[in-house]
Steps between C-alpha positions, in 0.01 A plus 500: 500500500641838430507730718466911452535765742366818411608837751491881461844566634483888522167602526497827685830465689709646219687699705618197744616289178836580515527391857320198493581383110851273582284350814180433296734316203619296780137429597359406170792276437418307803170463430589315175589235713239546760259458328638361184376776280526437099406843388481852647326784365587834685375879378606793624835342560805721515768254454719459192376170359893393508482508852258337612536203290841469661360484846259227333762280278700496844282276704559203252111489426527454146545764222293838511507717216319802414283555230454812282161664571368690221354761787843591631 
């Protein structure tokens, strides 16, 4: 069964997201395992998608990649 997480990771805290961003990485990465999620979907996200799939790829999960969005 695949599993998908979907999470609005800014919402209206965008002026914490630099404070929080390198901890929240952390916390998604972990939840990969966790909860052994296949797919994420995040909006409003403020990370480079570079970096976050290295906090992702480095939990030995499998492979995430991400995909171009024709919305940005």
């Amino acid at each position: 069964m695949t599993t998908f997480l979907f999470w609005n990771l800014m919402g209206n805290a965008t002026t914490t997201w630099p404070a929080r961003s390198a901890t929240l990485r952390t916390h998604i990465a972990q939840m990969a395992v966790s909860f052994g999620v296949d797919v994420f979907m995040f909006v409003e996200s403020g990370f480079a998608p570079a970096e976050l799939l290295a906090a992702l790829n480095q939990v030995n999960r499998g492979v995430y990649c991400y995909p171009p969005s024709a919305n940005g």
